[in-house]
N, CA, C, O and CB atoms as a CASP TS submission, in Angstrom:
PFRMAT TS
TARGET T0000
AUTHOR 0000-0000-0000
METHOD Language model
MODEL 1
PARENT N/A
ATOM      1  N   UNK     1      10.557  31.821  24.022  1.00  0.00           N
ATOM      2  CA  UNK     1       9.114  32.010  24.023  1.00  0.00           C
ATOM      3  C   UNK     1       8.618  32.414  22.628  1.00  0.00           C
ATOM      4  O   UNK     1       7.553  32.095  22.099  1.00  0.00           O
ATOM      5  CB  UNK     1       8.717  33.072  25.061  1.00  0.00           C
ATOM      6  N   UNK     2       9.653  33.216  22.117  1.00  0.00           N
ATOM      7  CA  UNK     2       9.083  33.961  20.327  1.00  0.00           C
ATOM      8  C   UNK     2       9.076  32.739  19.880  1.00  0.00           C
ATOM      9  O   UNK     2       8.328  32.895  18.915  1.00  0.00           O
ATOM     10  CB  UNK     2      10.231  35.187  19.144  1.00  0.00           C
ATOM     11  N   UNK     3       9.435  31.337  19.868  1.00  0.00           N
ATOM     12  CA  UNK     3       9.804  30.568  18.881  1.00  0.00           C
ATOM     13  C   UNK     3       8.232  29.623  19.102  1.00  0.00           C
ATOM     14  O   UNK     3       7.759  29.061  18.115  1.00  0.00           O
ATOM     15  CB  UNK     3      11.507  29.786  19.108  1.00  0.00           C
ATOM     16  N   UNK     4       7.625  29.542  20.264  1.00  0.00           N
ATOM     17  CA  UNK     4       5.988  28.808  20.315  1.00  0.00           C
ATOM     18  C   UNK     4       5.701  29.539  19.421  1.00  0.00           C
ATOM     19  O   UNK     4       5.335  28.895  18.437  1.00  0.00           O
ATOM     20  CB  UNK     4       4.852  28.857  21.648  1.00  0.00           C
ATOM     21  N   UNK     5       5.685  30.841  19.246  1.00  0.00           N
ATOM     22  CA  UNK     5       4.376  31.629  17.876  1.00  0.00           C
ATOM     23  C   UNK     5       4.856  31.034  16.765  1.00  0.00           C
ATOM     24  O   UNK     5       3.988  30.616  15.999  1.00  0.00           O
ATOM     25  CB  UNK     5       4.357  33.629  17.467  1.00  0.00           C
ATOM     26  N   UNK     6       5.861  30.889  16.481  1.00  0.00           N
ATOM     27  CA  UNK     6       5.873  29.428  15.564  1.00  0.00           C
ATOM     28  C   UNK     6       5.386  28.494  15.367  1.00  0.00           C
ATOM     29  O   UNK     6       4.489  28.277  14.552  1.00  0.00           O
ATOM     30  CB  UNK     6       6.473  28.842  15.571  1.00  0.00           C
ATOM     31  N   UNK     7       5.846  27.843  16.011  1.00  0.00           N
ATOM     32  CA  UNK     7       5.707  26.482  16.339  1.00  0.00           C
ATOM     33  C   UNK     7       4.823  25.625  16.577  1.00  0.00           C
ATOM     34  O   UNK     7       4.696  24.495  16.105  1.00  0.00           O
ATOM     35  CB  UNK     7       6.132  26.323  17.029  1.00  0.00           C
ATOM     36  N   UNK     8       3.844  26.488  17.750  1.00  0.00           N
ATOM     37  CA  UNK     8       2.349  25.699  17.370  1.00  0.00           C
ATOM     38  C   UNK     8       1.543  26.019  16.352  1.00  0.00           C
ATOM     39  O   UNK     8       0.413  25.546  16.475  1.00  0.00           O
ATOM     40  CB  UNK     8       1.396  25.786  18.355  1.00  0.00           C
ATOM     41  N   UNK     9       1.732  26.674  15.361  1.00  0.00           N
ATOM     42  CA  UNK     9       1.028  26.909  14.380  1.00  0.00           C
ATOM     43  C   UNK     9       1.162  26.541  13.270  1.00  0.00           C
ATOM     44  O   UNK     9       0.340  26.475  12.355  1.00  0.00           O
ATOM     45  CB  UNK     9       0.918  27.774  14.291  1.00  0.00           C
ATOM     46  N   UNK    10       2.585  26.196  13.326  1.00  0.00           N
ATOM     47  CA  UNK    10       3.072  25.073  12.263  1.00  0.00           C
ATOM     48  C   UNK    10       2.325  23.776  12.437  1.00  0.00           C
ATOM     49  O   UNK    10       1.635  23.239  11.571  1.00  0.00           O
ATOM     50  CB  UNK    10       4.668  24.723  12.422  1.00  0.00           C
ATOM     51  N   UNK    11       2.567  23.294  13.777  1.00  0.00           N
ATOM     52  CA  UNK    11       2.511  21.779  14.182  1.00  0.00           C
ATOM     53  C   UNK    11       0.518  21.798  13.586  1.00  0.00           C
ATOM     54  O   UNK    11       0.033  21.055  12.733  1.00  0.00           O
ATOM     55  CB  UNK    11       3.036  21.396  16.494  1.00  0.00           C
ATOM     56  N   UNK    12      -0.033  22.611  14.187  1.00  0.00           N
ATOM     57  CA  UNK    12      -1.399  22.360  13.676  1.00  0.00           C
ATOM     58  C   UNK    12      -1.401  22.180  12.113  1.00  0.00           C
ATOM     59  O   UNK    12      -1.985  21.163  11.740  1.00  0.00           O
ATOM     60  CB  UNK    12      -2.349  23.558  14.089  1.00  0.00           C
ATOM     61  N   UNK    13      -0.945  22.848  11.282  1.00  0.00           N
ATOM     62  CA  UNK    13      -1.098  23.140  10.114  1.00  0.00           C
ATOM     63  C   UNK    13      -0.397  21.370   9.717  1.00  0.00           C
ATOM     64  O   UNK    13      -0.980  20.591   8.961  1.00  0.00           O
ATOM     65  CB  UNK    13      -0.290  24.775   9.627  1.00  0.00           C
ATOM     66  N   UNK    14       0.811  21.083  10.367  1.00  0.00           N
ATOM     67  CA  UNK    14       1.195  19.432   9.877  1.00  0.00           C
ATOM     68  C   UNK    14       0.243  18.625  10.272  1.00  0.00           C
ATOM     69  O   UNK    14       0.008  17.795   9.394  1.00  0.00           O
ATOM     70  CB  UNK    14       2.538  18.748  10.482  1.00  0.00           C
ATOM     71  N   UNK    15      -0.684  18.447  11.596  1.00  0.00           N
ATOM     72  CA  UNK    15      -1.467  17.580  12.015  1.00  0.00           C
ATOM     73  C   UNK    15      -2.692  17.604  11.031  1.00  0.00           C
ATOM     74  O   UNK    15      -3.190  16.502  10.800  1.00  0.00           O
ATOM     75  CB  UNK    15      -1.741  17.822  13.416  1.00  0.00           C
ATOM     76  N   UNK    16      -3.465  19.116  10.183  1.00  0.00           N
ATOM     77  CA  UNK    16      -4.109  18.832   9.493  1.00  0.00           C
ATOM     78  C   UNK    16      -4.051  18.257   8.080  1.00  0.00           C
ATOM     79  O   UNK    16      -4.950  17.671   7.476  1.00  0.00           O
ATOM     80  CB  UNK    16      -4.509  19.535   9.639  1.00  0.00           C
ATOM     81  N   UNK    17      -2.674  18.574   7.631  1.00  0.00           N
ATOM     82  CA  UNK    17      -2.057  17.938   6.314  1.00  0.00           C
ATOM     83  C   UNK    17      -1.818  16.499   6.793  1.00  0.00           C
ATOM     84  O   UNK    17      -1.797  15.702   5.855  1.00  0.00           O
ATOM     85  CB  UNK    17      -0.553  18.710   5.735  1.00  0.00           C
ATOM     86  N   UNK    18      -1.674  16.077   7.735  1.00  0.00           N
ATOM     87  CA  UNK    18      -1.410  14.350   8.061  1.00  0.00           C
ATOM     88  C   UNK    18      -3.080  13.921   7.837  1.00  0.00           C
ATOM     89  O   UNK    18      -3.597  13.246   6.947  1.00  0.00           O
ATOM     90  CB  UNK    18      -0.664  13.884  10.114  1.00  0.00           C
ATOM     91  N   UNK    19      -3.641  14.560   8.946  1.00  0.00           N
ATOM     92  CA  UNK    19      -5.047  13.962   8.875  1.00  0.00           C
ATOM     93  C   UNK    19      -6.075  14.469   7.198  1.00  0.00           C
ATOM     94  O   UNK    19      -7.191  13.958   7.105  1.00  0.00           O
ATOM     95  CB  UNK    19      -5.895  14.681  10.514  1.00  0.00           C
ATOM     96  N   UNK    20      -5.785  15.058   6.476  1.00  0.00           N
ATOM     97  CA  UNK    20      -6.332  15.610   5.106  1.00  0.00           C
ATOM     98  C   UNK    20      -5.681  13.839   4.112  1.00  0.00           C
ATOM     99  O   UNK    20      -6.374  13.154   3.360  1.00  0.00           O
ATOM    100  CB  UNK    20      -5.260  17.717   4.511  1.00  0.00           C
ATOM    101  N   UNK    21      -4.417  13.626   4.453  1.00  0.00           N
ATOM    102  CA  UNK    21      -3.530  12.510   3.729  1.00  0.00           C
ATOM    103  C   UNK    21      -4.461  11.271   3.817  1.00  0.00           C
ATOM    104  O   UNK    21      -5.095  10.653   2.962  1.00  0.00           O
ATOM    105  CB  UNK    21      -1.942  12.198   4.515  1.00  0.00           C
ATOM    106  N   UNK    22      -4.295  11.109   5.360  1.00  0.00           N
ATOM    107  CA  UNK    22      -4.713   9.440   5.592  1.00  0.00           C
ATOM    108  C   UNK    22      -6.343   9.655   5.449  1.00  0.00           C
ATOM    109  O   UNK    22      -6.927   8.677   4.984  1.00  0.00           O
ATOM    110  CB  UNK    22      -4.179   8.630   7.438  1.00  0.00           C
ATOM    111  N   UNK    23      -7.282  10.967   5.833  1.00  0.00           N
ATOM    112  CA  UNK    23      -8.531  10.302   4.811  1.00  0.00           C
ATOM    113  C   UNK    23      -8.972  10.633   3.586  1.00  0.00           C
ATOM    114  O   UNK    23     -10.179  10.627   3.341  1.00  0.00           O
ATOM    115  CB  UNK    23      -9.674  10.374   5.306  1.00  0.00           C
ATOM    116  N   UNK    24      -8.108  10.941   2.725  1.00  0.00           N
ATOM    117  CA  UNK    24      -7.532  10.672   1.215  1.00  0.00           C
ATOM    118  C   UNK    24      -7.663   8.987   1.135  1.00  0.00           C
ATOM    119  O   UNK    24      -8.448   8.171   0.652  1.00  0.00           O
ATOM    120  CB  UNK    24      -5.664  11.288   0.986  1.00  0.00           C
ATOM    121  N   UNK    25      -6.633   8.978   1.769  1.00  0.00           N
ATOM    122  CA  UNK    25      -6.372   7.369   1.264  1.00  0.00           C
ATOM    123  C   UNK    25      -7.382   6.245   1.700  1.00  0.00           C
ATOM    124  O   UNK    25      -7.788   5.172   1.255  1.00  0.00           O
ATOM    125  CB  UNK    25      -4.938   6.832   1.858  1.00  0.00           C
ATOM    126  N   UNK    26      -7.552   6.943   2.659  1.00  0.00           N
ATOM    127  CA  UNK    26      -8.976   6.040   3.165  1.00  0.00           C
ATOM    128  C   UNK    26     -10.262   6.136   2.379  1.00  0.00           C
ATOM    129  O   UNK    26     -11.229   5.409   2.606  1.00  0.00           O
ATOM    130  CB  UNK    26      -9.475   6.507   4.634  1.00  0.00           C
ATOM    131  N   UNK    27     -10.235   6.892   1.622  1.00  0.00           N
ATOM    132  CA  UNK    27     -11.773   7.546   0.903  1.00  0.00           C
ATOM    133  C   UNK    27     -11.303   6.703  -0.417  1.00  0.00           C
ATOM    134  O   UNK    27     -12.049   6.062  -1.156  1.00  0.00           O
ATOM    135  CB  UNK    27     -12.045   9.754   0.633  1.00  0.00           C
ATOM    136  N   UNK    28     -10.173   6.826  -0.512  1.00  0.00           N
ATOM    137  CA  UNK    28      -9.993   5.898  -2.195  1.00  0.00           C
ATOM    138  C   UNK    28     -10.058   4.632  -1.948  1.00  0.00           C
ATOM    139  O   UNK    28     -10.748   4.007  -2.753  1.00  0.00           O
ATOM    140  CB  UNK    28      -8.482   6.017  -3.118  1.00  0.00           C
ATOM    141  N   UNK    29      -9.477   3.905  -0.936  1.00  0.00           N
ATOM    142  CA  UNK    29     -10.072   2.408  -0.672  1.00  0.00           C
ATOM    143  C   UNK    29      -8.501   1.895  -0.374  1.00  0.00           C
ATOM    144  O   UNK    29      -8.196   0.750  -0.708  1.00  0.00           O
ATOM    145  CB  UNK    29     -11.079   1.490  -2.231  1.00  0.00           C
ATOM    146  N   UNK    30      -7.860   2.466   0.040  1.00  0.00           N
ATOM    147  CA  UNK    30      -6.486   1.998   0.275  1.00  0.00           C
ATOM    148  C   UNK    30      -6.136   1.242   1.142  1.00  0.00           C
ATOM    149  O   UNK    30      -5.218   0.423   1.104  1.00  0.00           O
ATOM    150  CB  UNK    30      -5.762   2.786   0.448  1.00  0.00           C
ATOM    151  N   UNK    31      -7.249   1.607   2.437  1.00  0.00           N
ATOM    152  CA  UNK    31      -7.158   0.564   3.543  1.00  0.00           C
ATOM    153  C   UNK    31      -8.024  -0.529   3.243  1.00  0.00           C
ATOM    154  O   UNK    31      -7.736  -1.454   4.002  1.00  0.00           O
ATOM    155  CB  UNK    31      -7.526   1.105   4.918  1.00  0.00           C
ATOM    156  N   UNK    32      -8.962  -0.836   2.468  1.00  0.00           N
ATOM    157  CA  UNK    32     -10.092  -1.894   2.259  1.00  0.00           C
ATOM    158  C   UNK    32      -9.453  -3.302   2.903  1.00  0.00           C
ATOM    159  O   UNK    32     -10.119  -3.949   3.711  1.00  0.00           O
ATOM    160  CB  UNK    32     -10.509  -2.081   0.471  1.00  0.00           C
ATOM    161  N   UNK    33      -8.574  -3.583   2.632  1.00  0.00           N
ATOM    162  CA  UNK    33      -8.395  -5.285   2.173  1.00  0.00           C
ATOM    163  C   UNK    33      -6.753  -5.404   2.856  1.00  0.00           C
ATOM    164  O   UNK    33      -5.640  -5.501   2.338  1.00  0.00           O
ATOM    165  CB  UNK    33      -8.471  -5.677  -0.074  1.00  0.00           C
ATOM    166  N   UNK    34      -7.247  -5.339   4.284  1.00  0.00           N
ATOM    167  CA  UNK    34      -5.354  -5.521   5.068  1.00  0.00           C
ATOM    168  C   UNK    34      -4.826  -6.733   4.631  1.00  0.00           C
ATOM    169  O   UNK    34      -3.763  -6.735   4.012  1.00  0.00           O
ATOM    170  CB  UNK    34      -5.164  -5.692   7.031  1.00  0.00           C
ATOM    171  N   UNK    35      -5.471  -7.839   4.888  1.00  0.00           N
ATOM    172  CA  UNK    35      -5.197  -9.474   5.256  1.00  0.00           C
ATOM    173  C   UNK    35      -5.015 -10.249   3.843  1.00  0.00           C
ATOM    174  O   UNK    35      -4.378 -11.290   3.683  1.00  0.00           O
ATOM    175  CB  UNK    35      -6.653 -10.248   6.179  1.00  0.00           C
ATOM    176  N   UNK    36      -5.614  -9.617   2.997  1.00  0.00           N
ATOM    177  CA  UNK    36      -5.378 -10.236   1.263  1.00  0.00           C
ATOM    178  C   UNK    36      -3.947 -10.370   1.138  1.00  0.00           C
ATOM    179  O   UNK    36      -3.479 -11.503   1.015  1.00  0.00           O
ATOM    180  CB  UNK    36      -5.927  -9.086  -0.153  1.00  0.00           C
ATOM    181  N   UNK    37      -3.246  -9.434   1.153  1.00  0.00           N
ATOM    182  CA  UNK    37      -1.677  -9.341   0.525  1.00  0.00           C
ATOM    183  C   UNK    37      -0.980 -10.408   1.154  1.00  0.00           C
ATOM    184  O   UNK    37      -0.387 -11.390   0.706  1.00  0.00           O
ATOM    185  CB  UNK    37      -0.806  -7.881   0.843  1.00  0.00           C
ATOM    186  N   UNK    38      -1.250  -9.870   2.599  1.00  0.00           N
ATOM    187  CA  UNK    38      -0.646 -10.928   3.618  1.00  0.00           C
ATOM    188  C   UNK    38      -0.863 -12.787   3.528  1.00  0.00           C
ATOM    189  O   UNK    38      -0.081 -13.525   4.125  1.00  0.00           O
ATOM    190  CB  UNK    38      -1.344 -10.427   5.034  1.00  0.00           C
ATOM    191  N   UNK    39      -1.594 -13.127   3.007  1.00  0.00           N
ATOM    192  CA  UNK    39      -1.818 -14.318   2.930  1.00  0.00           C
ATOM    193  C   UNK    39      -1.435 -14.950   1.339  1.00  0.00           C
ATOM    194  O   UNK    39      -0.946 -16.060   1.129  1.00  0.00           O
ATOM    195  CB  UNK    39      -3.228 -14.427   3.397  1.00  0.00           C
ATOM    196  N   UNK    40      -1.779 -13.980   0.362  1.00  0.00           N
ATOM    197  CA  UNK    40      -1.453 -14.277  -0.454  1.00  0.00           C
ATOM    198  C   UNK    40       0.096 -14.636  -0.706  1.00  0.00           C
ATOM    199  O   UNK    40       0.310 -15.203  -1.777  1.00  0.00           O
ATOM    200  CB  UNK    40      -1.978 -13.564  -0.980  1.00  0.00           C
ATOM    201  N   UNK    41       1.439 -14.338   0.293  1.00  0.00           N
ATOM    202  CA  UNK    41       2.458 -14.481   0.221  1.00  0.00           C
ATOM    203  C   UNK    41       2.629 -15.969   0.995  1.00  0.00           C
ATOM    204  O   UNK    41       3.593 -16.555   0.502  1.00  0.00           O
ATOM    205  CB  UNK    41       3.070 -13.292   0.631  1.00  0.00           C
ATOM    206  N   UNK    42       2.205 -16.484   1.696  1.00  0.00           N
ATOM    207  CA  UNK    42       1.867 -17.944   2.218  1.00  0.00           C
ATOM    208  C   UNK    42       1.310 -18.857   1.181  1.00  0.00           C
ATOM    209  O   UNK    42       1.290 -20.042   1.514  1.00  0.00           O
ATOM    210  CB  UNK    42       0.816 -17.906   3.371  1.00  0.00           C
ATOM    211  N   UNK    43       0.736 -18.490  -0.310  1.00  0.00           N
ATOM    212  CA  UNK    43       0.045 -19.345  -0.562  1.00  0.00           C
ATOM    213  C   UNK    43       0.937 -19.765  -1.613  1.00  0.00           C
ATOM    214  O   UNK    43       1.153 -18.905  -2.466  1.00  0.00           O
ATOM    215  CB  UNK    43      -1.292 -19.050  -0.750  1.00  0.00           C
ATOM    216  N   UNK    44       1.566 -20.994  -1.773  1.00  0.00           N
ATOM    217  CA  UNK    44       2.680 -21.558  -2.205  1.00  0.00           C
ATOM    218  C   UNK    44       2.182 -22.252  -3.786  1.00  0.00           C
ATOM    219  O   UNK    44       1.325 -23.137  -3.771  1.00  0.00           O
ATOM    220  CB  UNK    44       3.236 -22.654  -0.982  1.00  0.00           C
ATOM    221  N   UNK    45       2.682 -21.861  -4.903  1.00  0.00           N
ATOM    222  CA  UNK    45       1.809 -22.187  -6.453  1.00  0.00           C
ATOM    223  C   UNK    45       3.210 -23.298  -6.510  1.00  0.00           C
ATOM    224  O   UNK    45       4.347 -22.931  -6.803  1.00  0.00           O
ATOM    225  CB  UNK    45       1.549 -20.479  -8.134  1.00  0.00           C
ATOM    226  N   UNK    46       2.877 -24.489  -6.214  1.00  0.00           N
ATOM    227  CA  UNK    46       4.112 -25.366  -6.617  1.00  0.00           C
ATOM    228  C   UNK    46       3.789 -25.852  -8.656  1.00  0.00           C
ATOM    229  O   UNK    46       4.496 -26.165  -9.614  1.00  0.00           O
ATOM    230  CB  UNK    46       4.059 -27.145  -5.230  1.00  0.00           C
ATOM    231  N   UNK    47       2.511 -25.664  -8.419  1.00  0.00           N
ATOM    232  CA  UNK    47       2.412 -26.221 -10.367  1.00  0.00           C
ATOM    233  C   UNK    47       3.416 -26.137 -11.281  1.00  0.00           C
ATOM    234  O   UNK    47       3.867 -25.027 -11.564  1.00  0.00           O
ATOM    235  CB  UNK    47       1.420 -25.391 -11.300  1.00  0.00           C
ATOM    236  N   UNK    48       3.960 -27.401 -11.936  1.00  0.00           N
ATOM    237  CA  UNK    48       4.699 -26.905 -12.965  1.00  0.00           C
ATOM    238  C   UNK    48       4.329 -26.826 -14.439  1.00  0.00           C
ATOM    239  O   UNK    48       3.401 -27.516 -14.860  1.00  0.00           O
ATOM    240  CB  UNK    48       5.698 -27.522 -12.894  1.00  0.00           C
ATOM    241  N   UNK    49       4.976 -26.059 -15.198  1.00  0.00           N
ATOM    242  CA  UNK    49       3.894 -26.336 -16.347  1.00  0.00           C
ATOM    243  C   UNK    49       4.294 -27.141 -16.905  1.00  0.00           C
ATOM    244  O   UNK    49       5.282 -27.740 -16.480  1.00  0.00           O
ATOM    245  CB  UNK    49       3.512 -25.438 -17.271  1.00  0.00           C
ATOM    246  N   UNK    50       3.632 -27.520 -18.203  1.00  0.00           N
ATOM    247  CA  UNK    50       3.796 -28.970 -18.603  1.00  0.00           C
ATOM    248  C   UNK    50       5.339 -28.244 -19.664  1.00  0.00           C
ATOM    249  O   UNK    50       5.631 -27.071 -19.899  1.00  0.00           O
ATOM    250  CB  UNK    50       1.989 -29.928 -19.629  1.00  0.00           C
ATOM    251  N   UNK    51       5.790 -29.101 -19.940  1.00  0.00           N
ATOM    252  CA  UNK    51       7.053 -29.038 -20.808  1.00  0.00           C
ATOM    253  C   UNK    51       6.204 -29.232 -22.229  1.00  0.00           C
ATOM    254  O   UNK    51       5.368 -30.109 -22.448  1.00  0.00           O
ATOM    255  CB  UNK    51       8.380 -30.372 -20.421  1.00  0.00           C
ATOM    256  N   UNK    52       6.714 -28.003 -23.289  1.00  0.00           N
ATOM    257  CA  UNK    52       6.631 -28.016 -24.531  1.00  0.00           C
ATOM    258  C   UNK    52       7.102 -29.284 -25.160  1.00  0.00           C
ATOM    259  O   UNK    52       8.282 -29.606 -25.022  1.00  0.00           O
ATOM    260  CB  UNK    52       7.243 -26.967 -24.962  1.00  0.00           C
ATOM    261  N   UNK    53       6.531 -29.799 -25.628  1.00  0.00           N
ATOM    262  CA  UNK    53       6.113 -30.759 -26.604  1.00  0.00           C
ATOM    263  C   UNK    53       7.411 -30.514 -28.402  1.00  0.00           C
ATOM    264  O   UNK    53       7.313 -29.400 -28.915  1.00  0.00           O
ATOM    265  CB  UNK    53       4.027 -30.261 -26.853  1.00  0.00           C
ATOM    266  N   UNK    54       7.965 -31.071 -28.791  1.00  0.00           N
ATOM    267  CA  UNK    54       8.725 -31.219 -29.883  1.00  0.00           C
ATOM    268  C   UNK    54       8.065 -30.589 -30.717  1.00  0.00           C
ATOM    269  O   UNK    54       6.938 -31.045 -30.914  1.00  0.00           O
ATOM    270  CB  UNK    54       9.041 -32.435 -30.274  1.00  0.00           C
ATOM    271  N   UNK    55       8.444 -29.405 -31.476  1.00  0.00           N
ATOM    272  CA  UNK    55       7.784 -29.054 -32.838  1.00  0.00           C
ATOM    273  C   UNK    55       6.605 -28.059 -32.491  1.00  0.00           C
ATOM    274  O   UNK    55       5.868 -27.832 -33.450  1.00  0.00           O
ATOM    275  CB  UNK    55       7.186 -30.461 -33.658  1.00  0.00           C
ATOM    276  N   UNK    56       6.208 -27.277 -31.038  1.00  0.00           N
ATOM    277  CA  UNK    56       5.352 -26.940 -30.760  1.00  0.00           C
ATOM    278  C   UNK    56       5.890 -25.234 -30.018  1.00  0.00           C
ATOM    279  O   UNK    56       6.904 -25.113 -29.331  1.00  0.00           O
ATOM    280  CB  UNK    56       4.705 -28.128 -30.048  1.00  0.00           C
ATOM    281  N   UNK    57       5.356 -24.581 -30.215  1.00  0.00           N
ATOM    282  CA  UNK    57       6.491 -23.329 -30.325  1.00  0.00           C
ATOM    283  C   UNK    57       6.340 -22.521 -28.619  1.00  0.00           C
ATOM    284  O   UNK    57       5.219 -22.652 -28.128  1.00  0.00           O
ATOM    285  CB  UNK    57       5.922 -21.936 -31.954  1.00  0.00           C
ATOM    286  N   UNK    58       6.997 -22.023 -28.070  1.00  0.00           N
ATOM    287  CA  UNK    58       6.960 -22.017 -26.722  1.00  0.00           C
ATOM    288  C   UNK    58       6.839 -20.402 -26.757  1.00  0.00           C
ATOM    289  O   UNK    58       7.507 -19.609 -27.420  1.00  0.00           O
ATOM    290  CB  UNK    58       8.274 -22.790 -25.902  1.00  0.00           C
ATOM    291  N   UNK    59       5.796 -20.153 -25.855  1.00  0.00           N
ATOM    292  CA  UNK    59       5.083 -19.336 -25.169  1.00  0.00           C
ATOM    293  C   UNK    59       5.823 -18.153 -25.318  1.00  0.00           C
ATOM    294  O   UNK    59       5.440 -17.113 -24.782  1.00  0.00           O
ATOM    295  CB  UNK    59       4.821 -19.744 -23.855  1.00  0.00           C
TER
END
């Protein structure tokens, strides 16, 4: 029983440091843009570049 006077007073004190975190990150814009990253890994850049040219000095 001594060990609840612990314990829930910890656990509050973690639930407000969790919830202080995620709207941190939410206030800076961290969640803005879920679906960007994600698609951007589908989008396949096959271009090749052109081949340097004789006498022409490479990149």
């Amino acid at each position: 029983m001594e060990a609840l006077y612990l314990l829930i007073p910890l656990s509050v004190v973690v639930v407000f440091i969790a919830l202080w975190v995620y709207f941190t990150a939410s206030d800076s814009g961290q969640f803005d843009d879920l679906v960007g990253p994600g698609l951007r890994v589908l989008q396949d850049d096959d271009t090749m570049a052109k081949p340097p040219t004789p006498g022409e000095p490479h990149p």
